[in-house]
N, C-alpha and C positions, 0 to 999 in steps of 0.2 A: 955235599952235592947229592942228588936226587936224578933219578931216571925215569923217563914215563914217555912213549910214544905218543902219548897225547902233547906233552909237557909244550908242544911248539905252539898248539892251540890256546894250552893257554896263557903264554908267554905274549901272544898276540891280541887277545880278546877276552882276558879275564878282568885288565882295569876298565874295560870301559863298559862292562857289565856292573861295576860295583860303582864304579861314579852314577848310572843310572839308579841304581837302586841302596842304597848305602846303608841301610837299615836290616839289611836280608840276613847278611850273616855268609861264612866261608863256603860251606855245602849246597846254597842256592845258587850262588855267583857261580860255582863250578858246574852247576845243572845246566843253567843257559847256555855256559858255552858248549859243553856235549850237544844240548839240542838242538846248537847253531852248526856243530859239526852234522850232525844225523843229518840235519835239511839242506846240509851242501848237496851240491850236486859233483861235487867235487873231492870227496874225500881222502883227502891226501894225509899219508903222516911218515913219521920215518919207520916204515917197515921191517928193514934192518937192524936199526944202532937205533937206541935211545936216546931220546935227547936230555945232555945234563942238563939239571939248571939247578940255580941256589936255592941250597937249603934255606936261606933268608928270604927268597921270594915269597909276596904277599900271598901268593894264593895256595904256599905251605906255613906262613903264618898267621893269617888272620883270624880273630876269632868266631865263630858259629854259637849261636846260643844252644846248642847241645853238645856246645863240646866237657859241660860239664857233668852231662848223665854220661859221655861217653870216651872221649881223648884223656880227659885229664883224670878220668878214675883209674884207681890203682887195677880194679879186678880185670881178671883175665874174659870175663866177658857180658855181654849185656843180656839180663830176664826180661823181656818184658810181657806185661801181665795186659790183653787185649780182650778180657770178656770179664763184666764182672757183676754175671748174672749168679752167681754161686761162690756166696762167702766160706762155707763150711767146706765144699770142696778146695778154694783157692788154699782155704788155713792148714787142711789135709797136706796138698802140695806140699807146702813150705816146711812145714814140717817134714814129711819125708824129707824134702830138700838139706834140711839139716844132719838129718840120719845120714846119709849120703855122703856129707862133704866129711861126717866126723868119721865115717864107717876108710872114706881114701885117705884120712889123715891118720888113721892110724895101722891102714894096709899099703904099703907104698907101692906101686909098679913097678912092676919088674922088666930089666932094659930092655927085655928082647919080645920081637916081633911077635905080635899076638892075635887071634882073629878073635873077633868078640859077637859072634851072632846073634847073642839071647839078650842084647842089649837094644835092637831097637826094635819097631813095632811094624806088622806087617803094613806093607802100601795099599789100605782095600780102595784108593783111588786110582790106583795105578790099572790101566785097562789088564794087564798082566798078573796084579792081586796076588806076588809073589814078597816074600819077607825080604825086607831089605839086611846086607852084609855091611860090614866093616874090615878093610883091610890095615892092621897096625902097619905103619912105615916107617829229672833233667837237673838237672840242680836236686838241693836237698826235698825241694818241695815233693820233687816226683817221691821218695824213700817213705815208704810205711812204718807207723811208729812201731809195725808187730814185731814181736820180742824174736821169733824165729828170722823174719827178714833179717833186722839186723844183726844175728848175730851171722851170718855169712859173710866172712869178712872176705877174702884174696881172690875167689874164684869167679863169683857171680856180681853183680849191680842191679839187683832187682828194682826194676822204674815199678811202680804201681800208686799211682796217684788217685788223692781223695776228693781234688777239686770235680768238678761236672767237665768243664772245658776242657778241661787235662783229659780227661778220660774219654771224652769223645773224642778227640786227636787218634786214641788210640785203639776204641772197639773197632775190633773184627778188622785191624790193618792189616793190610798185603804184604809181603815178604818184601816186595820193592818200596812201597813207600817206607817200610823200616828200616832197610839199606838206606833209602834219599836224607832220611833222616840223624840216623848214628851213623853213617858209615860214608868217605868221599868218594866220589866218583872218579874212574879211570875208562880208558878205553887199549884195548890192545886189540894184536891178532885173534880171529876167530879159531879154532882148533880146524884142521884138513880136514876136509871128508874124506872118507875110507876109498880108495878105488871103486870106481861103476856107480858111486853113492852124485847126487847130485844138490848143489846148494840147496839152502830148505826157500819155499817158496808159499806166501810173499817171505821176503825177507823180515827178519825183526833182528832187532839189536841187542837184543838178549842173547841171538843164539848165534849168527851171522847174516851182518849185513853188509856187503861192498865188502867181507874178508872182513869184517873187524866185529867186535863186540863187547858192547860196554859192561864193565866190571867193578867191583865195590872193594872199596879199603878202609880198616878198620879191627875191630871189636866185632868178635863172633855174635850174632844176636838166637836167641834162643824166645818161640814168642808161642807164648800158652792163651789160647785161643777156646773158643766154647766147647770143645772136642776133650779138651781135658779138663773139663770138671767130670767128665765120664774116665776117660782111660789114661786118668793123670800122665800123661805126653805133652812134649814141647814139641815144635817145630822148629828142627834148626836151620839155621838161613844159609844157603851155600853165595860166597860170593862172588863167586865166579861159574864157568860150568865147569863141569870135570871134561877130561880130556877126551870123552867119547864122542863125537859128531853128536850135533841133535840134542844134546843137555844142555841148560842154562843156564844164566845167572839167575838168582833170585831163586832157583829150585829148592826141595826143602822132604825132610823125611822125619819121623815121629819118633824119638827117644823118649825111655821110662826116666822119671825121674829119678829113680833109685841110683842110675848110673850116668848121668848128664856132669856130673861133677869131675869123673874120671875122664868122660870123652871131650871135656873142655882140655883139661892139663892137658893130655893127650894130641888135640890138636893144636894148641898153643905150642907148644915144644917141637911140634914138625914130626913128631912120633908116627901120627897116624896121620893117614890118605883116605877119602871116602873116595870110593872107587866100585863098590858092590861090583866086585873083578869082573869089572865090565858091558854090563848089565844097565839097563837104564829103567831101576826102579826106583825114581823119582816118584814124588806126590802130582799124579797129570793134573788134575783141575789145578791146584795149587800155580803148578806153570805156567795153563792159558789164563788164569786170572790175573799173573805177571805179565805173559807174554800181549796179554790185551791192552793193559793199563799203559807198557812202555809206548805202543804205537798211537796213544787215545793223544790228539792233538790238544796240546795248553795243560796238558796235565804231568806235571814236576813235581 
């Protein structure tokens, strides 16, 4: 069985999104019906209790034509490569990349709780421009024949594609359309605002709309953009907002590559909470370019 406050939605209105479009694939079927929930005027869901439903239901098994860069791969999480104006820097990456996975494979973590500061990159988009914290708690075609890609085997699935089309799919994507892509759609409760704090206004569904806010399930995504062929950083995709008022889904902050191999296991395992204790040093443009895109009408 399976839990999901949305789950009543789309127990109601997810077969007759996919008899309309039959071709779309799992992740789009499940868009419409979010988008048909957003443009209720109506938005009701069980607030409370989750609603079960079967692990067998179609719209937890049907297949997505990405579910092969991303459901059905073994690695703990998804690379993808969204600029590919700099080969020598992208070859740089990956190589670090490999130093990295070989340097945690042969240093293991240690159980206990650890803060790790010098591991990500300061936010100079953040109107604040303070260093962000850590608190410890598509198919084969996409895969490059480079000898460093593959030999990353358990942690990452580096997508970086040679076709033109393929590649346009993915320069300079938005943290949301990578979620809509690798990752399914859910909707829950919005986090409280703090006492005296007042809903954010206009609403957006990223952050809270009507009390709710749409969230993503999946495969961590890590997405190296034209920013790191300079300061070899990824952006990792938060899929949800953290639990402070006013942060997002889709929000995102800049790891070195040296240590992205660490802070995957790390959050894979439930180990670690990004939280910057509280602080909301997210990447801001990064968020209004999310928070634009979710409200931009016809656009899934």
């Amino acid at each position: 069985m399976s839990s999901s406050t949305f789950g009543e939605w789309l127990l109601n209105h997810y077969a007759s999104f996919k008899s309309r479009s039959p071709n779309e694939g799992r992740r789009r079927w499940k868009l419409q019906v979010a988008q048909k929930f957003w443009a209720s005027s109506e938005k009701t869901l069980s607030s409370t209790t989750a609603v079960d439903t079967d692990g067998d239901a179609e719209f937890h098994m049907d297949s997505d034509p990405f579910d092969e860069a991303s459901t059905n791969r073994e690695e703990l999480g998804i690379l993808l490569r969204a600029d590919f104006s700099d080969e020598a820097a992208w070859l740089a990456f990956c190589s670090r990349l490999e130093e990295g996975e070989k340097e945690f494979a042969d240093s293991p973590l240690e159980e206990d709780d650890t803060t790790m500061d010098d591991q990500l990159e300061p936010n100079k988009a953040s109107p604040s421009g303070t260093a962000a914290t850590t608190t410890t708690a598509e198919d084969g075609s996409h895969e490059s024949d480079n000898d460093s890609e593959n030999s990353l085997s358990t942690i990452f699935h580096i997508i970086n594609p040679s076709l033109s089309q393929e590649r346009a799919l993915l320069t300079n994507i938005s943290n949301l359309e990578a979620l809509r892509l690798f990752n399914d759609v859910d909707v829950r409760q919005a986090p409280t605002p703090p006492p005296d704090t007042k809903r954010i206004r206009p609403p957006n569904r990223l952050v809270d709309s009507g009390g709710w806010q749409e969230i993503y399930v999946g495969k961590n995504l890590w997405i190296y953009d034209a920013k790191s062929n300079s300061d070899q950083c990824v952006r990792v995709v938060s899929q949800s907002s953290s639990d402070m008022y006013g942060t997002a889904t889709a929000d995102s902050w800049r790891a070195r590559v040296s240590h992205i191999c660490e802070l995957q296991v790390n959050l894979s395992s439930g180990a670690m909470k990004i939280d910057f204790g509280g602080l909301d040093r997210w990447d801001y443009a990064e968020r209004q370019r999310n928070m634009r895109e979710a409200e931009t009408p016809g656009v899934l």
